[in-house]
C-alpha positions in Angstrom: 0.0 0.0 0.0 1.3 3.3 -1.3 2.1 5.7 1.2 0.7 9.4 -0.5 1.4 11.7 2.6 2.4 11.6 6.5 1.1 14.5 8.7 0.7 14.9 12.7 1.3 10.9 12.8 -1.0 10.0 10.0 -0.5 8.0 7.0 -2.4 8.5 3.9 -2.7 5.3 2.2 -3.9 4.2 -1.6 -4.4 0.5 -1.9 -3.2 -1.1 -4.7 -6.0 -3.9 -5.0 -9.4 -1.3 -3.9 -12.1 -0.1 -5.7 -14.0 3.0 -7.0 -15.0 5.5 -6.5 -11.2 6.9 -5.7 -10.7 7.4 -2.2 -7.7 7.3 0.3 -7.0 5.7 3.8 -6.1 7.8 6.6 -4.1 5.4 9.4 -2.6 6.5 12.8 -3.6 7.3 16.1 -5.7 4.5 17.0 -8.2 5.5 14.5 -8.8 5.4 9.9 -10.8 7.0 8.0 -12.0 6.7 5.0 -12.2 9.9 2.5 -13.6 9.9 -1.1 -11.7 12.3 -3.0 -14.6 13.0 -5.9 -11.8 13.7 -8.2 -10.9 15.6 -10.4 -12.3 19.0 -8.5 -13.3 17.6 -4.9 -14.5 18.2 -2.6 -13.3 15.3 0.0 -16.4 13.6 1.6 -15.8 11.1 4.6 -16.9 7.9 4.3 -16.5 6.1 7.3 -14.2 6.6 10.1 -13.3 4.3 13.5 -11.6 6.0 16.2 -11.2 9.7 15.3 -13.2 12.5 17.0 -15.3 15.2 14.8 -12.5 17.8 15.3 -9.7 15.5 14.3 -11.5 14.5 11.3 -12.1 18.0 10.5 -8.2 18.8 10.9 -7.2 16.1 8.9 -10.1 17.3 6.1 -8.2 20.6 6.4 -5.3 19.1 5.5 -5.8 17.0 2.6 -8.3 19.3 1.1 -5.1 21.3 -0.2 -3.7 17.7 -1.4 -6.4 17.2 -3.7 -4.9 16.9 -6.9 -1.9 14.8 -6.2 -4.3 12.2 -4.3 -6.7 11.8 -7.2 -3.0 11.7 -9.3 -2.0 9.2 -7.6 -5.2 7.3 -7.4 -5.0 7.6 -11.2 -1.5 6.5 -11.2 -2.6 3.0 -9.4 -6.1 2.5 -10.8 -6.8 4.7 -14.2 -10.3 6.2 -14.0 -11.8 7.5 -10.7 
């Protein structure tokens, strides 16, 4: 599994084997999430998350948000479409 970013202890993750609609992993903490990246333009939309707090899923938002276009590159890179 790709690692895409690392931020305050977080990994963001592409896996090489998952499906549509392109989305990343966010790992650390005790806690994932799950973010759709609705790529090309955005915006991210969570998923599903275990183990994260509202406000830390809105700080990590806040920082892929800005992200945006190398994620759904990189999803492209591993899986073509989005």
């Amino acid at each position: 599994m790709p690692t895409l970013l690392r931020f305050i202890g977080l990994r963001v993750v592409i896996y090489p084997n998952d499906h549509r609609p392109a989305h990343v992993h966010v790992k650390g903490a005790g806690g994932e999430a799950v973010f759709l990246l609705n790529c090309p333009g955005g915006p991210l939309e969570l998923r599903e998350s275990y183990g994260f707090k509202l406000a830390e899923l809105r700080r990590i938002e806040a920082m892929l948000t800005p992200e945006l276009a190398v994620l759904c590159a990189a999803w492209s890179r591993h899986h073509g479409d989005f």
